[in-house]
PQR file of N, CA, C, O and H, with PARSE charges and radii, in Angstrom:
ATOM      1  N   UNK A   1      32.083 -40.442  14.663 -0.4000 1.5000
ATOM      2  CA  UNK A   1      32.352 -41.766  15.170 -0.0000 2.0000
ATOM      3  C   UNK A   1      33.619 -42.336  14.526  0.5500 1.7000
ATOM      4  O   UNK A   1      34.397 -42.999  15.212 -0.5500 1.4000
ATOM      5  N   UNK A   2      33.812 -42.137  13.438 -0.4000 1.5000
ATOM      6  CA  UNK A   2      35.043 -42.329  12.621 -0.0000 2.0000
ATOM      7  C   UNK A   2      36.382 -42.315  13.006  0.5500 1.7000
ATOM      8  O   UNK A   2      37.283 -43.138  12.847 -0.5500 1.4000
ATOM      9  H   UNK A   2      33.180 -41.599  12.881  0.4000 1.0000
ATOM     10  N   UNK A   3      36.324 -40.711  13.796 -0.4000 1.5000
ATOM     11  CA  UNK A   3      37.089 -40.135  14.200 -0.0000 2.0000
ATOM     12  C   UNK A   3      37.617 -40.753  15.612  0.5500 1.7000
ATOM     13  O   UNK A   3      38.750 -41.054  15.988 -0.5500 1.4000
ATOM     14  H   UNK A   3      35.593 -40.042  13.925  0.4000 1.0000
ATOM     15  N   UNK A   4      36.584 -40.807  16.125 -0.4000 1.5000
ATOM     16  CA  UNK A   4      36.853 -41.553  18.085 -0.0000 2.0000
ATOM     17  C   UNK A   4      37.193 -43.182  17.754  0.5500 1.7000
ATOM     18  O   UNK A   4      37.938 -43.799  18.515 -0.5500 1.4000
ATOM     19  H   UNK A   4      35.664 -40.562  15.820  0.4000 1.0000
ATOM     20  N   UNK A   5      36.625 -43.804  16.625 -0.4000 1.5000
ATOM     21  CA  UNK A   5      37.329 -45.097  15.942 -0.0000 2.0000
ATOM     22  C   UNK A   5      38.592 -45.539  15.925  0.5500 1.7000
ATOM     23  O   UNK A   5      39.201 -46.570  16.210 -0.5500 1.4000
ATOM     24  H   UNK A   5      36.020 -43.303  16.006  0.4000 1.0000
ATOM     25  N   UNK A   6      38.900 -44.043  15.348 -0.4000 1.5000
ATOM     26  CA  UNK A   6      40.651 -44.008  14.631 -0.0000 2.0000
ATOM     27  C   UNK A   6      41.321 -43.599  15.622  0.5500 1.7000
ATOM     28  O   UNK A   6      42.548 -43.695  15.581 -0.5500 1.4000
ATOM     29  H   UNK A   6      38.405 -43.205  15.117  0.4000 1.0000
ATOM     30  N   UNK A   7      40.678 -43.051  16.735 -0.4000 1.5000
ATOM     31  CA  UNK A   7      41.854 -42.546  17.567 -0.0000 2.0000
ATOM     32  C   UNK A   7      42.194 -44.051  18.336  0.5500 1.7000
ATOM     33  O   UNK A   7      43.238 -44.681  18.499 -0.5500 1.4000
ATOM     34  H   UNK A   7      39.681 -42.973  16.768  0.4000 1.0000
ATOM     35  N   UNK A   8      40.618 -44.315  18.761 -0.4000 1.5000
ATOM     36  CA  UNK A   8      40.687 -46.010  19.855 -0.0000 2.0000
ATOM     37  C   UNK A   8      41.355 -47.082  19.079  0.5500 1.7000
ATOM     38  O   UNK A   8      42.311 -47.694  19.554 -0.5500 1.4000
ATOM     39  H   UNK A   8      39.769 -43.802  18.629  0.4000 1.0000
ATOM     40  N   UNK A   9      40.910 -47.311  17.973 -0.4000 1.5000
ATOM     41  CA  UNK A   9      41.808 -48.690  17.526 -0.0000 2.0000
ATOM     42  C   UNK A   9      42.652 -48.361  16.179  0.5500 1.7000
ATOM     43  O   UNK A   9      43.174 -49.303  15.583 -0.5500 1.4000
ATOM     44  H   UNK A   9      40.133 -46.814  17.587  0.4000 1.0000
ATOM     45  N   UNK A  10      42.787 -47.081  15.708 -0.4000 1.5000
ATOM     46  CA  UNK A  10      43.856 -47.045  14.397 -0.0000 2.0000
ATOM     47  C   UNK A  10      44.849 -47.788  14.742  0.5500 1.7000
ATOM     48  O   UNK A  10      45.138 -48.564  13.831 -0.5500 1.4000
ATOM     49  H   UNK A  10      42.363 -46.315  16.193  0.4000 1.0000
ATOM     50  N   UNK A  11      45.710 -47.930  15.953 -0.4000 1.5000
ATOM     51  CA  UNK A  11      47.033 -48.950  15.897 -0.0000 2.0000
ATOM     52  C   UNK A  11      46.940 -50.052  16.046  0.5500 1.7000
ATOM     53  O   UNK A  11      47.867 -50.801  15.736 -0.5500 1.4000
ATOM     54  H   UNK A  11      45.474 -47.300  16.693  0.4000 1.0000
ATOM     55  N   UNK A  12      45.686 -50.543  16.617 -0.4000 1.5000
ATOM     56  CA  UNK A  12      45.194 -51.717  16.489 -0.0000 2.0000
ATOM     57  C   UNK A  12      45.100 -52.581  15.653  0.5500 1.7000
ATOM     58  O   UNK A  12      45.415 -53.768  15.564 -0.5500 1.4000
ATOM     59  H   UNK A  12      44.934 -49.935  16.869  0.4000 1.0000
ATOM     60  N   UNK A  13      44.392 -51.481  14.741 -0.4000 1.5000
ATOM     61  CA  UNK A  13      43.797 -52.087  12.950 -0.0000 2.0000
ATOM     62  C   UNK A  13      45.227 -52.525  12.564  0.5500 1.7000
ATOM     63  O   UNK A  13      45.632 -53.644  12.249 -0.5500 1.4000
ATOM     64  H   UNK A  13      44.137 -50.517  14.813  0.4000 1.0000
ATOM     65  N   UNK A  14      45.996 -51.151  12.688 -0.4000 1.5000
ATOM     66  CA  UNK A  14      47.220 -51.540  11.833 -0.0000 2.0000
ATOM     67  C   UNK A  14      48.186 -52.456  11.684  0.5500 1.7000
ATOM     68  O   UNK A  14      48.973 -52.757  10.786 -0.5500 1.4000
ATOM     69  H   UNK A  14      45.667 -50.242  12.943  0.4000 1.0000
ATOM     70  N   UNK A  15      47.843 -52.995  13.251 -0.4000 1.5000
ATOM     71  CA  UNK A  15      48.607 -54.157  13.705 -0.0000 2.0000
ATOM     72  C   UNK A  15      48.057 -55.517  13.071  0.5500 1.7000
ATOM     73  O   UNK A  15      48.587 -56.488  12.530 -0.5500 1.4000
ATOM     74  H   UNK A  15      47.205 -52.750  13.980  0.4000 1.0000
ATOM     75  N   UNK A  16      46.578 -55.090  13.429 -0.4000 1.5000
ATOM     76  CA  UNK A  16      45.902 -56.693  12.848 -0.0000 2.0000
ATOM     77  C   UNK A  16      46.222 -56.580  11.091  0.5500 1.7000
ATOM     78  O   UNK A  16      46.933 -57.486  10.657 -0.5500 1.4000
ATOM     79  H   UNK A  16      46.148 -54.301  13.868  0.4000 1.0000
ATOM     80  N   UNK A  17      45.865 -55.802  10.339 -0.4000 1.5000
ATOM     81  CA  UNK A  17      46.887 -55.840   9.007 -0.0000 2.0000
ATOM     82  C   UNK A  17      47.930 -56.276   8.699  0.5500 1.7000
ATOM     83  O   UNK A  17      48.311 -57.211   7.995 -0.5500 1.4000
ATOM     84  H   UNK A  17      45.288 -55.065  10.692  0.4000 1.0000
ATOM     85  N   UNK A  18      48.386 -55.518   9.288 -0.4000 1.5000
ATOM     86  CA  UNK A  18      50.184 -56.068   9.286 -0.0000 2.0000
ATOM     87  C   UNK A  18      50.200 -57.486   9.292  0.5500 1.7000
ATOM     88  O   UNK A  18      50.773 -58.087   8.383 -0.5500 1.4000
ATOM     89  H   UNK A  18      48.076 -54.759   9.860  0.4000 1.0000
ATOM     90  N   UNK A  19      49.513 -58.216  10.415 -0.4000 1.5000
ATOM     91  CA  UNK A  19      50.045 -59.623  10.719 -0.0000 2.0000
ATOM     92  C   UNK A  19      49.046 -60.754   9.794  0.5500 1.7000
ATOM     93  O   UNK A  19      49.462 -61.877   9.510 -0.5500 1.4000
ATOM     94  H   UNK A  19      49.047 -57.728  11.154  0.4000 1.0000
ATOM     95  N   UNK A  20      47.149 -60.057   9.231 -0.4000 1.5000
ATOM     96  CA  UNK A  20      46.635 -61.011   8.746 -0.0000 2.0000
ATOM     97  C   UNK A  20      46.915 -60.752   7.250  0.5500 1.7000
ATOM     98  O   UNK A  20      46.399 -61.482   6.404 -0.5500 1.4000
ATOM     99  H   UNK A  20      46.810 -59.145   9.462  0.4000 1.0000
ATOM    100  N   UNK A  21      47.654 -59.814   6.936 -0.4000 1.5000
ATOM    101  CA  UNK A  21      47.488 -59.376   5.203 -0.0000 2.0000
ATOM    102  C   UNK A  21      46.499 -59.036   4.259  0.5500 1.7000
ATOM    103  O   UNK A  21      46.736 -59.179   3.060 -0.5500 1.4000
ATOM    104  H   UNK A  21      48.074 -59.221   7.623  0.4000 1.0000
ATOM    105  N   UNK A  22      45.429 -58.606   4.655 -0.4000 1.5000
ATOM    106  CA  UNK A  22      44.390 -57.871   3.843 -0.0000 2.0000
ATOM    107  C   UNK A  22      43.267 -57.415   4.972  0.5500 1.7000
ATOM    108  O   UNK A  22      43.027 -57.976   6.041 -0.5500 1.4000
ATOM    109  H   UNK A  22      45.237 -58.489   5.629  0.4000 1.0000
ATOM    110  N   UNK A  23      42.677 -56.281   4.439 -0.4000 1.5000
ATOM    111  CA  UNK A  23      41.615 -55.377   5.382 -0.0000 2.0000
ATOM    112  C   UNK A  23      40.247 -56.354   5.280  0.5500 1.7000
ATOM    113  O   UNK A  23      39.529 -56.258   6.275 -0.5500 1.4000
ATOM    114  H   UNK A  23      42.871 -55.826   3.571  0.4000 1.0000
ATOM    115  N   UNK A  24      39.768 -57.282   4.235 -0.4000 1.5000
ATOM    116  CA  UNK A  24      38.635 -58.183   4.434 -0.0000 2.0000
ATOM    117  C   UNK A  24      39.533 -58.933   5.709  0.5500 1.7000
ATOM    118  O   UNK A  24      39.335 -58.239   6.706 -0.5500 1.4000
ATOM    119  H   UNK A  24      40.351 -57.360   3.427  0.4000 1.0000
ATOM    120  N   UNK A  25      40.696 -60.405   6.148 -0.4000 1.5000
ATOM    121  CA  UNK A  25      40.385 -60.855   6.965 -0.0000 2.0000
ATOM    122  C   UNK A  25      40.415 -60.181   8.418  0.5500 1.7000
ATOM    123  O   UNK A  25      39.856 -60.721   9.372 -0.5500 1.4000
ATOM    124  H   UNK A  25      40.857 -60.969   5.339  0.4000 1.0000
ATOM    125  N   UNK A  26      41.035 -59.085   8.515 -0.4000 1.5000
ATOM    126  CA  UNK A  26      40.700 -58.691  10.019 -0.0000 2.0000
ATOM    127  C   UNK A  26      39.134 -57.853   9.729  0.5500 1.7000
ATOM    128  O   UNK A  26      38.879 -57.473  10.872 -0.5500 1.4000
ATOM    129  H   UNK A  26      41.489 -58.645   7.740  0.4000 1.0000
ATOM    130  N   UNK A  27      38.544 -57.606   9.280 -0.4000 1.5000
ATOM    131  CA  UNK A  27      37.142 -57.590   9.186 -0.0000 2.0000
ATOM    132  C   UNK A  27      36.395 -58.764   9.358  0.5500 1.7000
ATOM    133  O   UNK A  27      35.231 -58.590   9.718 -0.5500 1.4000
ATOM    134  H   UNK A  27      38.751 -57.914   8.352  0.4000 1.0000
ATOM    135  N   UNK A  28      36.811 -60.027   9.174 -0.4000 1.5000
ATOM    136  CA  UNK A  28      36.134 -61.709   9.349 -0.0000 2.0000
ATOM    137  C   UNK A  28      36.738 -61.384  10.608  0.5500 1.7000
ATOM    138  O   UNK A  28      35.853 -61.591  11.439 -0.5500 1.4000
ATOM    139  H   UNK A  28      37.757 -60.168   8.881  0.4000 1.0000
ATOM    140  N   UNK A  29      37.456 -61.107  11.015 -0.4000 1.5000
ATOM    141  CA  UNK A  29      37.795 -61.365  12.599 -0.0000 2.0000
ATOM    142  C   UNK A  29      37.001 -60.654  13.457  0.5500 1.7000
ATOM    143  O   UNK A  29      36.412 -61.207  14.386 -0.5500 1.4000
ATOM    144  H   UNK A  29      38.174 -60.939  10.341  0.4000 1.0000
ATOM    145  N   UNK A  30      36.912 -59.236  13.190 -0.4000 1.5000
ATOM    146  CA  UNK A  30      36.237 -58.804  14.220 -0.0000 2.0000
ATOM    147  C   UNK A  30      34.738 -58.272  14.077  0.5500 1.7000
ATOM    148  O   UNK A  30      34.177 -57.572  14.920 -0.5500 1.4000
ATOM    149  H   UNK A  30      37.391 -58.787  12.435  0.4000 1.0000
ATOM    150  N   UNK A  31      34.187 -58.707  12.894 -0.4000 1.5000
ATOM    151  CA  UNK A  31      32.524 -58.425  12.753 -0.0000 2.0000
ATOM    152  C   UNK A  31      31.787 -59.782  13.893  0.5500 1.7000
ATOM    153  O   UNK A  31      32.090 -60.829  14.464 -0.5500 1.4000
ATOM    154  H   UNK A  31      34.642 -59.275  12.209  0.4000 1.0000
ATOM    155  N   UNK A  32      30.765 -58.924  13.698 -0.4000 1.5000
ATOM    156  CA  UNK A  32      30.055 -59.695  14.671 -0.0000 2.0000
ATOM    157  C   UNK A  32      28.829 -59.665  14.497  0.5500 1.7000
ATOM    158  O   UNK A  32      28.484 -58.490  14.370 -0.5500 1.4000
ATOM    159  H   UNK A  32      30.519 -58.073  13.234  0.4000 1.0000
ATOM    160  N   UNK A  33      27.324 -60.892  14.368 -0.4000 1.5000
ATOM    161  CA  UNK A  33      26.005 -60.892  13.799 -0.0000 2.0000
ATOM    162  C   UNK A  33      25.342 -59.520  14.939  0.5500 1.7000
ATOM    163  O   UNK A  33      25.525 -59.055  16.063 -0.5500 1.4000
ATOM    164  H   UNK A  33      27.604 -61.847  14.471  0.4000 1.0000
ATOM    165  N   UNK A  34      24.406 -59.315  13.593 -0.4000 1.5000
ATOM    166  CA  UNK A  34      23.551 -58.748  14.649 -0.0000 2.0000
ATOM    167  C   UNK A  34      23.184 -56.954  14.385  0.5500 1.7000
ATOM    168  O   UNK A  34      23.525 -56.535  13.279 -0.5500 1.4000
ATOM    169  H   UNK A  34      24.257 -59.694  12.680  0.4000 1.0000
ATOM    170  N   UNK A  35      22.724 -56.246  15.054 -0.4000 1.5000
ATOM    171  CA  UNK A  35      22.431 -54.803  15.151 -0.0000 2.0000
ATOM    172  C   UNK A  35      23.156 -54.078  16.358  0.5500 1.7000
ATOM    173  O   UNK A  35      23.389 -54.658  17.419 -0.5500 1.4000
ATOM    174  H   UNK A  35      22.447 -56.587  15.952  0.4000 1.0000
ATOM    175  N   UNK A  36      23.453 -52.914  16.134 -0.4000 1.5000
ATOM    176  CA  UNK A  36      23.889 -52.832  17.988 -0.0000 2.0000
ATOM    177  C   UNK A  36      22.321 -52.318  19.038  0.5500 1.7000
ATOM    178  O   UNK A  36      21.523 -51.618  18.414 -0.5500 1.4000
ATOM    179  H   UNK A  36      23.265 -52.443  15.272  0.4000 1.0000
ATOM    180  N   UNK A  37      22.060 -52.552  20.055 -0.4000 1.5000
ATOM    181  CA  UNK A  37      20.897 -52.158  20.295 -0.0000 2.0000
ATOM    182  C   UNK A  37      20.455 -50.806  20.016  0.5500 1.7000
ATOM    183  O   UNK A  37      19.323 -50.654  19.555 -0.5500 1.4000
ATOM    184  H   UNK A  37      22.708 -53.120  20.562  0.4000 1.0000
ATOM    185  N   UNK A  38      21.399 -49.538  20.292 -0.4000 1.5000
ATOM    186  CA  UNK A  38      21.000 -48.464  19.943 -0.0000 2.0000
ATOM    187  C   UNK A  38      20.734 -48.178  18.800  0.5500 1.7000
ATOM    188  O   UNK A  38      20.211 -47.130  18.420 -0.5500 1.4000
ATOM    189  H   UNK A  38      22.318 -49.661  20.666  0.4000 1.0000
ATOM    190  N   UNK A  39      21.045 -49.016  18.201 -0.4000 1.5000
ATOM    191  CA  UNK A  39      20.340 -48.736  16.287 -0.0000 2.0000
ATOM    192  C   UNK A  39      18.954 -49.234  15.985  0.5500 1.7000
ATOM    193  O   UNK A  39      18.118 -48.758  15.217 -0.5500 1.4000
ATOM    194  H   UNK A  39      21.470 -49.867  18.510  0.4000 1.0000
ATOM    195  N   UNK A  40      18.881 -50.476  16.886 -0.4000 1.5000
ATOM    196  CA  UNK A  40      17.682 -51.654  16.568 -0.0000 2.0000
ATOM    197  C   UNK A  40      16.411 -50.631  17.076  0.5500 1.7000
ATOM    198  O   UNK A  40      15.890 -50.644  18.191 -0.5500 1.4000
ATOM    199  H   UNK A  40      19.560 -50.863  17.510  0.4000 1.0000
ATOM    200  N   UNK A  41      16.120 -49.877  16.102 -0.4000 1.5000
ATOM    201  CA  UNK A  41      14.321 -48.782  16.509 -0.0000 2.0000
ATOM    202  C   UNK A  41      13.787 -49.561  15.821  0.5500 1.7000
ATOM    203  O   UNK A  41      14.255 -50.406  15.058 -0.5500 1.4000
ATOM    204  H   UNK A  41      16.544 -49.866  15.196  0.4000 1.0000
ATOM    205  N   UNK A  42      12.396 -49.199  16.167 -0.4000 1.5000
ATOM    206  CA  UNK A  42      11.185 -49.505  15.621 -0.0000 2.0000
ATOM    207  C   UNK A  42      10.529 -49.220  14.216  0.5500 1.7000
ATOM    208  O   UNK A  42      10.399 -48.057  13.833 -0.5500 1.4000
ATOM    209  H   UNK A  42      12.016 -48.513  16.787  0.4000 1.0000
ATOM    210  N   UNK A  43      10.231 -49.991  13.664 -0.4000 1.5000
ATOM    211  CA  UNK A  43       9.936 -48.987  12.195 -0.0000 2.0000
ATOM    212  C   UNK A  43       8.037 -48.678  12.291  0.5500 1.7000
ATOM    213  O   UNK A  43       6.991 -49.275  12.545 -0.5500 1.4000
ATOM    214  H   UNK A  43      10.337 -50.935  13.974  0.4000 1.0000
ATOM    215  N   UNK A  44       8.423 -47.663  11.989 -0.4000 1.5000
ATOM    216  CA  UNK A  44       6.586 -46.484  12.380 -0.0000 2.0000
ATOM    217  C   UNK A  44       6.443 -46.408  10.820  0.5500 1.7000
ATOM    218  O   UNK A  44       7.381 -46.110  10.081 -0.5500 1.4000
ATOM    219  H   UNK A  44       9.273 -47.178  11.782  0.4000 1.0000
ATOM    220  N   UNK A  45       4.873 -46.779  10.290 -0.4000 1.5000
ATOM    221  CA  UNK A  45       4.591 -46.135   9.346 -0.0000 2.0000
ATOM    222  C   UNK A  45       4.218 -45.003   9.448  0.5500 1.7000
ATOM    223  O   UNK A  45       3.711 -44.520  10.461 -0.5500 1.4000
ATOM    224  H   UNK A  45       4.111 -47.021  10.890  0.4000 1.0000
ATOM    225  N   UNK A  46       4.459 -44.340   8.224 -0.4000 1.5000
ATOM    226  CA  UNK A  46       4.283 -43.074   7.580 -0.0000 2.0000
ATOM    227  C   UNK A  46       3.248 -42.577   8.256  0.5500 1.7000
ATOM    228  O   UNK A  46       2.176 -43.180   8.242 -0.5500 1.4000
ATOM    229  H   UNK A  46       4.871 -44.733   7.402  0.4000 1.0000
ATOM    230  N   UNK A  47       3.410 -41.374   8.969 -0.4000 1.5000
ATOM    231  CA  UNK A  47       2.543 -40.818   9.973 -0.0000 2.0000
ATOM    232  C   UNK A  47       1.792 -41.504  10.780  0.5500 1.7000
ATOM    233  O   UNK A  47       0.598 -41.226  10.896 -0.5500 1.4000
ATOM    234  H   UNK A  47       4.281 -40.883   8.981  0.4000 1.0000
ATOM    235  N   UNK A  48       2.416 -42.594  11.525 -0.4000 1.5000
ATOM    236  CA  UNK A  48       1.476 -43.359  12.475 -0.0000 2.0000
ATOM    237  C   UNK A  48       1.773 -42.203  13.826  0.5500 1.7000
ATOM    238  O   UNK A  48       2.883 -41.736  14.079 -0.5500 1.4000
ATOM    239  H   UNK A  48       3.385 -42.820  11.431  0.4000 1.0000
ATOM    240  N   UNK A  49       0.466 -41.886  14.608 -0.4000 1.5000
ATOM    241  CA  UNK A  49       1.308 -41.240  16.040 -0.0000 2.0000
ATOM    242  C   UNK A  49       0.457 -39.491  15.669  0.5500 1.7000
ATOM    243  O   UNK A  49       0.070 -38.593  16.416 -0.5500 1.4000
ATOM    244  H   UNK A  49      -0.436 -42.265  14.402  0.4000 1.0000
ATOM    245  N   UNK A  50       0.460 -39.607  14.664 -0.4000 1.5000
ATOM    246  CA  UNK A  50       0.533 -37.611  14.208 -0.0000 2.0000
ATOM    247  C   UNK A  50      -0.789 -37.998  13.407  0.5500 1.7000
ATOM    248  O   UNK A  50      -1.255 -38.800  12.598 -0.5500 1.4000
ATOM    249  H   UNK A  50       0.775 -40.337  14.057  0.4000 1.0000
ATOM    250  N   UNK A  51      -1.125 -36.683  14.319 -0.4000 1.5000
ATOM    251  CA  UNK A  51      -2.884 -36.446  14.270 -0.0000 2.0000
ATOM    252  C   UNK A  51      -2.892 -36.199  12.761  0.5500 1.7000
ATOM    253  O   UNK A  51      -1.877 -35.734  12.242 -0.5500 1.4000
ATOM    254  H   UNK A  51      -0.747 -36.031  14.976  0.4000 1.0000
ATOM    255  N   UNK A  52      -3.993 -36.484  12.006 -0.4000 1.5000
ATOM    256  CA  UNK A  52      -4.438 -35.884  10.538 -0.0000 2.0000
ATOM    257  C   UNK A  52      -5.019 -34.795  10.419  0.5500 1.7000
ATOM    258  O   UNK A  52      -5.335 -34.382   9.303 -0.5500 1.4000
ATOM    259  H   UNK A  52      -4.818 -36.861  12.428  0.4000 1.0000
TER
END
């Protein structure tokens, strides 16, 4: 993911650097609250589901 990151916005980043002067504020710029949905799972206890 890193990789497909750097290809999509490396000149991007570099630009927003360049113009805000440190890697925290273009990070305040472009974070955003929250989970992305494909991350947001369910949390299962410890062998819930699987027979004993």
């Amino acid at each position: 993911m890193t990789s497909c990151t750097s290809i999509s916005y490396g000149k991007h980043l570099n630009a927003m650097l360049e113009i805000e002067g440190s890697a925290e504020k273009v990070l305040k710029k472009l974070a955003r609250d929250g989970t992305p949905k494909r991350l947001d799972l369910p949390v299962v206890d410890k062998n819930e589901g699987w027979p004993k």
